[in-house]
Structures are given as C-alpha cells and as structure tokens.
VEXTI-293801 format. One record per residue: residue in one letter; x, y, z of N, C-alpha, C in turn. Coordinates in steps of 0.2 Angstrom, whole numbers, padded with zeros to 4 digits, always signed. Example, Ala and Ser with C-alpha at 12.3 -4.5 7.8 and 13.67 -1.06 7.14 Angstrom:
A+0066-0028+0039+0062-0022+0039+0066-0016+0039 S+0064-0011+0035+0068-0005+0036+0064+0000+0039 
***
This chain:
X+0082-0214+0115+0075-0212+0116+0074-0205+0119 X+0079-0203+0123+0078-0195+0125+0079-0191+0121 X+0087-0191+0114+0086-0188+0110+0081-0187+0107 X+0077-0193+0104+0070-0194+0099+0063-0187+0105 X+0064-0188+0109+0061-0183+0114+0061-0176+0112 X+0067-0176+0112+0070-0168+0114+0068-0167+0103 X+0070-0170+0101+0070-0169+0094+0061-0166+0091 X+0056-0171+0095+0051-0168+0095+0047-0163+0097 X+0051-0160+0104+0048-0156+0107+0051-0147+0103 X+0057-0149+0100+0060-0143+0098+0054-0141+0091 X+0054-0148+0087+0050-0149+0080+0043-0142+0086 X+0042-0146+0088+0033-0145+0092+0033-0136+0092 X+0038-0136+0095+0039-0126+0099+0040-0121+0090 X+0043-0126+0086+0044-0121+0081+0039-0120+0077 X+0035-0126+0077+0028-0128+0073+0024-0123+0077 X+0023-0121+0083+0018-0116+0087+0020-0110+0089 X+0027-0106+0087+0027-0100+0086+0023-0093+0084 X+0021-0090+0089+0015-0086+0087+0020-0080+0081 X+0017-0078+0078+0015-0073+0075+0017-0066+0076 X+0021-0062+0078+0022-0056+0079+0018-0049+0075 X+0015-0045+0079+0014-0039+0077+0015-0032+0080 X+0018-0030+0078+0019-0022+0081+0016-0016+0079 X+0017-0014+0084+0011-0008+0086+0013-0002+0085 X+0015+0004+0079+0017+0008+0081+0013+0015+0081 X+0013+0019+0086+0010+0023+0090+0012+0027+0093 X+0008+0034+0094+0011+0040+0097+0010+0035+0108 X+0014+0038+0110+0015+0033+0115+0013+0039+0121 X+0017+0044+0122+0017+0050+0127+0019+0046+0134 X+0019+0053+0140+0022+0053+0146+0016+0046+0146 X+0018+0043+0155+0013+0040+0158+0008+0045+0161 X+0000+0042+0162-0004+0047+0164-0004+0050+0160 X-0003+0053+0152-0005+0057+0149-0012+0057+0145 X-0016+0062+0143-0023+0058+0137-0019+0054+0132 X-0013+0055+0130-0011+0052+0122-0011+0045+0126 X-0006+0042+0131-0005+0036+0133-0012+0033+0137 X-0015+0036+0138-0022+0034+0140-0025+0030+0133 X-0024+0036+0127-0029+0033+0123-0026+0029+0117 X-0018+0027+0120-0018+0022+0116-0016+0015+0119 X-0017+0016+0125-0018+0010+0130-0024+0009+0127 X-0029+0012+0127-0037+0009+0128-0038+0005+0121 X-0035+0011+0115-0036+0005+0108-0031+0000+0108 X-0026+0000+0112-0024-0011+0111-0026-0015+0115 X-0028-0011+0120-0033-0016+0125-0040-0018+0123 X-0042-0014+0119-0049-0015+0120-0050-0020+0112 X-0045-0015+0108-0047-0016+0100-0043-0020+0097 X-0035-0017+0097-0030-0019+0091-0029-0027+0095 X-0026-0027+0100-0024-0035+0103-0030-0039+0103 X-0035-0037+0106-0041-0044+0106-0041-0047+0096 X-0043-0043+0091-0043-0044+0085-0036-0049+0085 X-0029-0045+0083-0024-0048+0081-0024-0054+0085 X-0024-0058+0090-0023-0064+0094-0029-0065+0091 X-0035-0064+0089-0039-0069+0085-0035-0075+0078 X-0029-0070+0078-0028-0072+0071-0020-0075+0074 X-0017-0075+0079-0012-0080+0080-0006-0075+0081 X-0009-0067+0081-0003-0063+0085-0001-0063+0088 X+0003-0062+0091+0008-0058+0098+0010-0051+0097 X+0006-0046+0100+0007-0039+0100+0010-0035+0104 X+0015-0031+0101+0018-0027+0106+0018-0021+0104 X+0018-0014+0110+0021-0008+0106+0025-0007+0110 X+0028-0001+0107+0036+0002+0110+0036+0004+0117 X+0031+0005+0121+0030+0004+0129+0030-0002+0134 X+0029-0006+0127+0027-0013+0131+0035-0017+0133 X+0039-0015+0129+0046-0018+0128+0049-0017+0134 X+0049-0023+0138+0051-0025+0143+0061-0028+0140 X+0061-0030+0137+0071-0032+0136+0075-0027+0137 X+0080-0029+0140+0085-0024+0141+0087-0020+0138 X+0092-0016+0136+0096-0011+0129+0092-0007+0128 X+0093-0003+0121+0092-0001+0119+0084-0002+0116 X+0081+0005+0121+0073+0002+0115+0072+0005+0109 X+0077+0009+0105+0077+0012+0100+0078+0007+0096 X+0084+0001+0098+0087-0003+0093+0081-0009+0093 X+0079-0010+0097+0071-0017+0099+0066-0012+0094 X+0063-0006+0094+0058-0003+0091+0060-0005+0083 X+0066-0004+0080+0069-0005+0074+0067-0010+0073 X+0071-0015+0077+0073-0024+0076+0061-0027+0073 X+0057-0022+0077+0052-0027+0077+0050-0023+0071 X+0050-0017+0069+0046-0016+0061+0050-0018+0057 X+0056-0020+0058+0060-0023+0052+0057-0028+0048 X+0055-0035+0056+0055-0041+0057+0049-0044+0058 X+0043-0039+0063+0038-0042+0062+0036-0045+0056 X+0030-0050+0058+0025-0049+0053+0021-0046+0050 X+0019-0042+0054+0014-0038+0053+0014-0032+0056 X+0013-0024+0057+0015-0020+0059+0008-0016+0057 X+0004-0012+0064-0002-0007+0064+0002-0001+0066 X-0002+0004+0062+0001+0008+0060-0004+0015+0064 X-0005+0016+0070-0008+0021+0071-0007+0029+0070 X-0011+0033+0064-0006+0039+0061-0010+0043+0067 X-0014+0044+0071-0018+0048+0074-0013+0052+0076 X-0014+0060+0075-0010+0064+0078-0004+0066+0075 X-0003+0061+0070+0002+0064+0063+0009+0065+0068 X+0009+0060+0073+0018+0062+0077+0023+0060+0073 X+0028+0064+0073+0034+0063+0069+0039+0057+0069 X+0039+0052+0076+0041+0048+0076+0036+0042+0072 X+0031+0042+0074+0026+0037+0069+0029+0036+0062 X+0027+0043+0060+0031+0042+0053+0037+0039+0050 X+0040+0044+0054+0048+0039+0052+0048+0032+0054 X+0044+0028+0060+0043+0023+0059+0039+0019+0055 X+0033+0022+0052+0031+0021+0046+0034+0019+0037 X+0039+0026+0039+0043+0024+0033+0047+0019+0032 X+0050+0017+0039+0054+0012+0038+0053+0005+0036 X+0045+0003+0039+0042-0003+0037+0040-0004+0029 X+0039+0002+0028+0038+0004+0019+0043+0001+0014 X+0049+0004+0018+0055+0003+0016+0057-0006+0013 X+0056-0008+0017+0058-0014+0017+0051-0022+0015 X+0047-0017+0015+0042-0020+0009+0036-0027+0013 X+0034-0024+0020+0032-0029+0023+0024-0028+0025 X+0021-0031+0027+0013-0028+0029+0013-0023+0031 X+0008-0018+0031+0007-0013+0036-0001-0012+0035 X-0002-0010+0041-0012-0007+0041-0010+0000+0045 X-0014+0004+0040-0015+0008+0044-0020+0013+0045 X-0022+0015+0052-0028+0015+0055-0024+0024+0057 X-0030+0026+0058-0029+0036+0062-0038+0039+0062 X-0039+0040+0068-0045+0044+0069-0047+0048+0063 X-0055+0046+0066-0058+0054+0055-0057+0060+0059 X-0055+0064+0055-0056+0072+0057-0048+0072+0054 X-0042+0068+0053-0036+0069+0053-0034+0071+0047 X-0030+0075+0045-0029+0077+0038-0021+0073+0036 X-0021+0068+0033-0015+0064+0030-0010+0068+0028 X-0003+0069+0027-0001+0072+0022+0001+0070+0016 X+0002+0073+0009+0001+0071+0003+0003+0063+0002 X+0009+0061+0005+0014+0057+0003+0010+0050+0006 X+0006+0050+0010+0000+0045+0011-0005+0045+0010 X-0008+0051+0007-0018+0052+0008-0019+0046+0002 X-0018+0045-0002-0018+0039-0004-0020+0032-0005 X-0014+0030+0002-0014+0025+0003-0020+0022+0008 X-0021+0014+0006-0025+0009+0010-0027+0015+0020 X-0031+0016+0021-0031+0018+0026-0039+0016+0030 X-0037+0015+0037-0045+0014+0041-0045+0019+0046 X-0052+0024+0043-0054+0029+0048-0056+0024+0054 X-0056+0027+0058-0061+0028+0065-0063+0034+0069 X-0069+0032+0072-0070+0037+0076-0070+0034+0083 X-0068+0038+0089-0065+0036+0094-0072+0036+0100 X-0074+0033+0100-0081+0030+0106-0083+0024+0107 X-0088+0022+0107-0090+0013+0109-0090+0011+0103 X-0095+0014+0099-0098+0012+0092-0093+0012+0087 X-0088+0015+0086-0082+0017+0083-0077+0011+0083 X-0076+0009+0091-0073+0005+0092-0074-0003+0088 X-0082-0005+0090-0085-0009+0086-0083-0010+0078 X-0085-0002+0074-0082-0002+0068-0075-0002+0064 X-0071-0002+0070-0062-0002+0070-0061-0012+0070 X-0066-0013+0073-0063-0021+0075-0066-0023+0065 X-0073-0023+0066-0075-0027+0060-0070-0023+0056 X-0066-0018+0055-0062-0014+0049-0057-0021+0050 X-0052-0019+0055-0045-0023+0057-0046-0028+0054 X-0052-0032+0054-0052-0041+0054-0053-0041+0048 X-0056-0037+0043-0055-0037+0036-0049-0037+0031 X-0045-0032+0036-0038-0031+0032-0032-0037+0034 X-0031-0040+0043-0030-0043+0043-0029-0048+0039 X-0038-0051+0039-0038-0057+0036-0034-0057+0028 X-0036-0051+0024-0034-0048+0016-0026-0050+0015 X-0021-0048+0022-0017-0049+0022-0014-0057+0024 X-0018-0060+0029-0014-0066+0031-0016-0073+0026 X-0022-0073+0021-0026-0077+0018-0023-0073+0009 X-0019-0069+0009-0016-0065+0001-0013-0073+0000 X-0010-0073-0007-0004-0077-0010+0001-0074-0009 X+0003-0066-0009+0008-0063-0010+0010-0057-0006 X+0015-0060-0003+0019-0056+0004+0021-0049+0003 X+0020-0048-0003+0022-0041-0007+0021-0034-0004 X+0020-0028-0003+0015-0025+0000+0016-0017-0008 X+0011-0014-0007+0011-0007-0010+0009-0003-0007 X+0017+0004-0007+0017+0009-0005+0019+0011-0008 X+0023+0019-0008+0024+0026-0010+0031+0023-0012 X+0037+0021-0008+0044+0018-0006+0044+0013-0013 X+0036+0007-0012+0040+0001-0016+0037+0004-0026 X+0032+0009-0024+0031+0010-0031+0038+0013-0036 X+0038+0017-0032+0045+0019-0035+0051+0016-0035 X+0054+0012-0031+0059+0006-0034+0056+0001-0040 X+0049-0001-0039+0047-0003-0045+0047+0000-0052 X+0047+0007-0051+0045+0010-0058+0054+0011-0060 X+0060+0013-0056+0067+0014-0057+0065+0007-0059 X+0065-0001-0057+0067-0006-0060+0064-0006-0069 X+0059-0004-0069+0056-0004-0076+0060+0001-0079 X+0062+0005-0078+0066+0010-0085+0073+0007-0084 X+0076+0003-0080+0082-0001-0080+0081-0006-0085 X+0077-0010-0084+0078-0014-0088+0074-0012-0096 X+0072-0008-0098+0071-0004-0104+0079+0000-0106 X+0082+0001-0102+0088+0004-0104+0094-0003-0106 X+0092-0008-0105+0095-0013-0103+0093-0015-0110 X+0088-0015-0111+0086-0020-0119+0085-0016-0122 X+0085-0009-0121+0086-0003-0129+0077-0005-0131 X+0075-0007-0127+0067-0005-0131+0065+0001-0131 X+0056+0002-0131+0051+0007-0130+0047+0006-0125 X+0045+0011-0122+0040+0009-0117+0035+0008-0118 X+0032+0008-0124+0027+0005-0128+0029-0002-0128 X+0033-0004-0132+0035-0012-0132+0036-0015-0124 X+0038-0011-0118+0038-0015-0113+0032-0016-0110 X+0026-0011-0112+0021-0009-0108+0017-0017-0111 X+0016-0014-0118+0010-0022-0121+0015-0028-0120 X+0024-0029-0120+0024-0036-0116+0022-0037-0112 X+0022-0035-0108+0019-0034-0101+0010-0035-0101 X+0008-0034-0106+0002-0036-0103-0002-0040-0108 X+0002-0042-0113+0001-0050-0116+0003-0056-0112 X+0008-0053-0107+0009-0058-0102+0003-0060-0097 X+0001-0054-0094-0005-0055-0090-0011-0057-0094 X-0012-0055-0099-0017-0059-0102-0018-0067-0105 X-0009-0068-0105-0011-0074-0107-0011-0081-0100 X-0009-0076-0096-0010-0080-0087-0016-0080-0086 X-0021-0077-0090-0029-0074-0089-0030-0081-0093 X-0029-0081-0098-0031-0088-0103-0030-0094-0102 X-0024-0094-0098-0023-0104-0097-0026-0104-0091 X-0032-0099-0087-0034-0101-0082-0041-0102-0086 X-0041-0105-0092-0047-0107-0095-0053-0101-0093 X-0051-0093-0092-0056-0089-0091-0054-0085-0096 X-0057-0085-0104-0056-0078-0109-0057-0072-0104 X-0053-0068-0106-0049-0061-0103-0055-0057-0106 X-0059-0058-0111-0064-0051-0112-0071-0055-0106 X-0070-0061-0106-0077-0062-0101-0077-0059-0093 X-0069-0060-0092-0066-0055-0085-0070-0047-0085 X-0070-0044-0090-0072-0039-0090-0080-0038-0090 X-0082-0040-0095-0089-0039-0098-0091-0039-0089 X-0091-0041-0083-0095-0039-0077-0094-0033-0076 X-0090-0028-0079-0088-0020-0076-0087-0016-0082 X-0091-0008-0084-0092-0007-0087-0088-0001-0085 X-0083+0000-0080-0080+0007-0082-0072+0005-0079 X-0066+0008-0082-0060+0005-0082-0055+0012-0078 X-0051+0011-0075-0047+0017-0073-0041+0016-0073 X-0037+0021-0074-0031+0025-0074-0028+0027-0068 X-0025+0029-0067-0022+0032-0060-0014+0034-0063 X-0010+0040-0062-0004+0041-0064-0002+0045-0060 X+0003+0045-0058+0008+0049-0052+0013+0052-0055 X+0013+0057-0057+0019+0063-0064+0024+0067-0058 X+0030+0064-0059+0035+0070-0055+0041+0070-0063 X+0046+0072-0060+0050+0077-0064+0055+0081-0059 X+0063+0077-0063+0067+0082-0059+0070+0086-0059 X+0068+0088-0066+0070+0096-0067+0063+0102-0063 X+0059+0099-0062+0053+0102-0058+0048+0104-0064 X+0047+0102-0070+0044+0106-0075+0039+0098-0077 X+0033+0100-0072+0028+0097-0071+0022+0100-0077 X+0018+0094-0079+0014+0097-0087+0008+0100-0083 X+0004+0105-0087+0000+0110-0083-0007+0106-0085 X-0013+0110-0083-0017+0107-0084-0020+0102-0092 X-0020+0112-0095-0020+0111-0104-0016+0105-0105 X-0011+0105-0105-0006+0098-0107-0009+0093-0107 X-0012+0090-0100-0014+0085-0099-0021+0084-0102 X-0023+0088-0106-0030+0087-0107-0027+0087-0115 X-0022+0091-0119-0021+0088-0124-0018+0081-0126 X-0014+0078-0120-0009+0072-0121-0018+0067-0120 X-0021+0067-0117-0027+0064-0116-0032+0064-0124 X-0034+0068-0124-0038+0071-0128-0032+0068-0137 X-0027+0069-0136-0024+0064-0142-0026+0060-0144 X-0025+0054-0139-0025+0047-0139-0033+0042-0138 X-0038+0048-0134-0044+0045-0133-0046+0050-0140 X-0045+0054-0142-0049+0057-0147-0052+0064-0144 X-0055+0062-0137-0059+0071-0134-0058+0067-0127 X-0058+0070-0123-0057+0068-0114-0064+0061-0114 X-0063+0056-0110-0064+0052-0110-0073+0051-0107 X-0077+0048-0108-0084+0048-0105-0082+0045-0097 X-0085+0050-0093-0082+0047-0085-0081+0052-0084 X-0075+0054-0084-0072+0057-0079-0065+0058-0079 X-0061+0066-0078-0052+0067-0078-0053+0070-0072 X-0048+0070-0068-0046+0074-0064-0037+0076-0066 X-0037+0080-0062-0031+0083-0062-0027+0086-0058 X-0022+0085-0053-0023+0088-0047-0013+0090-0047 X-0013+0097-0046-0005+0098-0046-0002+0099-0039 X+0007+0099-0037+0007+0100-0031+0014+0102-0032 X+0017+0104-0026+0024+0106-0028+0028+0103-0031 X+0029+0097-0031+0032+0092-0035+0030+0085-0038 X+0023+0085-0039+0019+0078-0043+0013+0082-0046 X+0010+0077-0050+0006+0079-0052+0001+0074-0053 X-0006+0072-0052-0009+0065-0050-0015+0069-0058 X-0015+0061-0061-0018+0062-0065-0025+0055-0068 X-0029+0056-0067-0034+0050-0064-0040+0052-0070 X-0040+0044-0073-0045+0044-0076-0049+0037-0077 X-0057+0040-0077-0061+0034-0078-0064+0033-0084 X-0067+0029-0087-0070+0028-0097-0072+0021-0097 X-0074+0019-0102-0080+0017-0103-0075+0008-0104 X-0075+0005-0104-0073-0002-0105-0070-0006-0112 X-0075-0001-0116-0072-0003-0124-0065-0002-0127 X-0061+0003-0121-0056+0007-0122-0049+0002-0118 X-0051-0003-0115-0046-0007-0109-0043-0009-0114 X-0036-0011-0113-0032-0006-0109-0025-0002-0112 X-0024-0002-0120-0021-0002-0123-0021+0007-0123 X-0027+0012-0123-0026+0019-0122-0022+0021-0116 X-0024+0019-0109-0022+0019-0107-0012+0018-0103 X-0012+0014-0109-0003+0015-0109-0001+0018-0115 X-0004+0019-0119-0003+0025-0122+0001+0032-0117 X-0008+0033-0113-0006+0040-0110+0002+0040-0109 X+0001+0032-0103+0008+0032-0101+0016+0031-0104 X+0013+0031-0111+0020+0032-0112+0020+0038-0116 X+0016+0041-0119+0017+0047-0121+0020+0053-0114 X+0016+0051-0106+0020+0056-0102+0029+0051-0101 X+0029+0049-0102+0036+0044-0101+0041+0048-0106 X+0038+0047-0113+0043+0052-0120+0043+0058-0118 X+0039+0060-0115+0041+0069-0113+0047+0068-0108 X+0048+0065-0104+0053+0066-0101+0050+0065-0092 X+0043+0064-0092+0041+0062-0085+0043+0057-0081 X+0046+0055-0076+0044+0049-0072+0038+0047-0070 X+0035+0041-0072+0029+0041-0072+0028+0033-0068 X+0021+0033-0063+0019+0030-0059+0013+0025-0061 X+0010+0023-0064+0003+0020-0067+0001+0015-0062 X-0007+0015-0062-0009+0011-0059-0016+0009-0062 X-0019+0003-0063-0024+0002-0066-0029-0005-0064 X-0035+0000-0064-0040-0004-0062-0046-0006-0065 X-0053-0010-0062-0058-0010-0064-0063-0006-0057 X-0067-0004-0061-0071-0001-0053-0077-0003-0055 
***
C-alpha cells in the first residue's frame, strides 16, 4: 500500500513540474541604474507574464546554488525552456549568451529598449521594442504574452535564427552533393512537397493564396572568396527571370560581408521565379539564404 503511495506521489511531482525560463540580461554592480532597471523589468513585467504561462524565472543574479555561476548561467540557456533575451545596452556578455541559445536551437524572445541600434547579425530577427516608463511597460506585457503564447501554443519546437539558418542551408547543399542533382531540381522537390501537404488538407494551394495579392522573397548572399554581386548584377540576375524588376518593389542592401537582397511582386508570379533567383545566385557561386513569404 505505501509503495502504491510513493508511486503516485512521484507520478503527481513530475506531472506538476513548472516550466523554466531564463532571463538573460545586463545585470551590473548592486545599487547600480543597470541593476535597478533590470530588477524592475522582472519584477514588474517579465515574471508576472511568464508565471501566467506556468514559468519559473530566473536571471543570473538570482542563482542562489552553489559553484560555479558561470557553469549554472550555461546549464540554464542550454536547458531551459524558454529563454528572454534582454538586448538593452548591447552588453557583450548578453550576446555571447544570446549566441549560445541560438546555437542549440531552442526558444528565445527578445526584447531591448527603442532608441537601441541592433547590430547587423540580428536587426533582422523577431525583436519587441520597448519604451521604458508606465505606459511602455503595459505595452511590453501585452507584446511578451503574444510571443509567449506563439511559442507555447506552436506545433514545432524548432526556432529560426542566423546560427540554424545556416546549418540548414550547409545541410541543403550536402545533401544536393549527395544525389548529384541541381538546385533547381531540389528547390521544385521541395515544394511539390509542400504543395501537396497543401492538397490532402482538402485546401487547393491556389485558394491559399487568392487572399493575398503580393508575394515576397528575402535572400541573404555571402561568399567566401569576399566577391559579393554589386548592385547592377542583382538587377540583371532579376531582371533575367522576371523580365524587368518586378512590380512592388527590390531592395538591395550590401555590407562587408553579405548582401540582402528583398523582393516583393505581384502573386501571379508565386513561387517558381523566385527560386529561380535562387538558384541562378547559387550557379554563380553564392552561398545563398532564401526566405519566402506572403504579405
């Protein structure tokens, strides 16, 4: 009978396991303004939200266990669950702990005061401004509980960043060197795939679209000989395959080492031009990034 006890009480404790979150943030001396002001946003903001949602939130000042708190800091972005990413102030150690969470392919949100100028390698990604006062606060919580939720309520534990896109894109040209295709032929398997996932959910794949009238591109160009395409290039390689720059919109933006190449067009064109692009900067010799949407 005691065993039968003990067996349900264990069952009971693993079934109620909260949720871990962690907090990473510029932290500073005691009494400092930074330690002041990021005491206030867990206290006020980040913990009351995340416990709505069945967290247990720590930051790297709260770690009470013994050892090493460098080795506890590591062990909780590894392993959380979930990990808030405060960038305010662009402190060096945030980042590198930023990267790490990246790394390993796990949620992350991240939040940093407006006015903050991101650097290249994340102004991109998913980010929640704030401003720092009452009213701000208020708009930080309703942001939080939106991405939260986006995350806890997802199918897929997956997350996208800078770190998994490019493992992803290395795994794609393995496995093209792997079967001696083209990346023409790997691009349309790939999405005779997704369209026919579209179809057995008894939804035809052009009804999907007729709600939205304009389609986007997005491409991320490096090279590692450093011999990045200039502008004219990219209006040529474009200009090829759509005929003349596409109705909408090109940007083109170059940088020491990438080159971001974004384009929006009309619906009629979804989505076989647009892997075009992409494999024609692929045949030049680019490493190449794509992302594609509806807007």
């Amino acid at each position: 009978m005691s065993e039968e006890r003990k067996s349900y009480a264990i069952q009971f404790e693993i079934s109620n396991e909260k949720k871990r979150c962690f907090v990473i943030t510029p932290i500073g001396p005691d009494g400092s303004e930074i330690r002041r002001a990021t005491n206030g946003l867990l206290q006020s903001v980040l913990r009351p939200v995340l416990v709505e949602f069945g967290y247990e939130v720590k930051a790297a000042h709260e770690m009470e266990e013994g050892g090493s708190i460098t080795n506890q800091v590591v062990k909780a972005i590894l392993e959380d669950d979930l990990v808030v990413a405060n960038l305010t102030g662009l402190n060096p150690n945030v980042m590198y702990e930023l990267a790490i969470r990246h790394g390993v392919n796990k949620p992350v949100i991240a939040i940093v005061e407006k006015g903050t100028s991101l650097p290249f390698d994340i102004n991109q990604e998913r980010t929640i401004f704030f401003v720092n006062d009452f009213e701000g606060g208020e708009e930080l919580r309703s942001a939080l509980r939106k991405a939260v939720r986006r995350i806890t309520e997802g199918s897929s534990k997956e997350t996208d960043n800078p770190i998994t896109r490019v493992v992803k894109d290395t795994l794609i040209k393995k496995d093209l060197d792997i079967k001696h295709g083209s990346v023409n032929d790997y691009m349309l398997e790939k999405l005779d795939l997704i369209l026919s996932k579209v179809e057995r959910n008894n939804i035809p794949a052009s009804s999907r679209l007729e709600d939205h009238s304009i389609f986007s591109a997005s491409y991320t160009i490096t090279s590692k000989d450093k011999k990045l395409p200039t502008l004219e290039q990219a209006i040529e390689i474009v200009s090829s395959i759509f005929g003349s720059i596409p109705a909408g919109s090109m940007t083109f933006d170059r940088y020491n080492d990438s080159c971001e190449l974004f384009l929006k067009y009309e619906i009629d064109l979804y989505p076989t031009s647009a892997i075009e692009v992409y494999a024609r900067l692929y045949d030049l010799g680019y490493d190449v990034t794509m992302s594609l949407g509806l807007v």
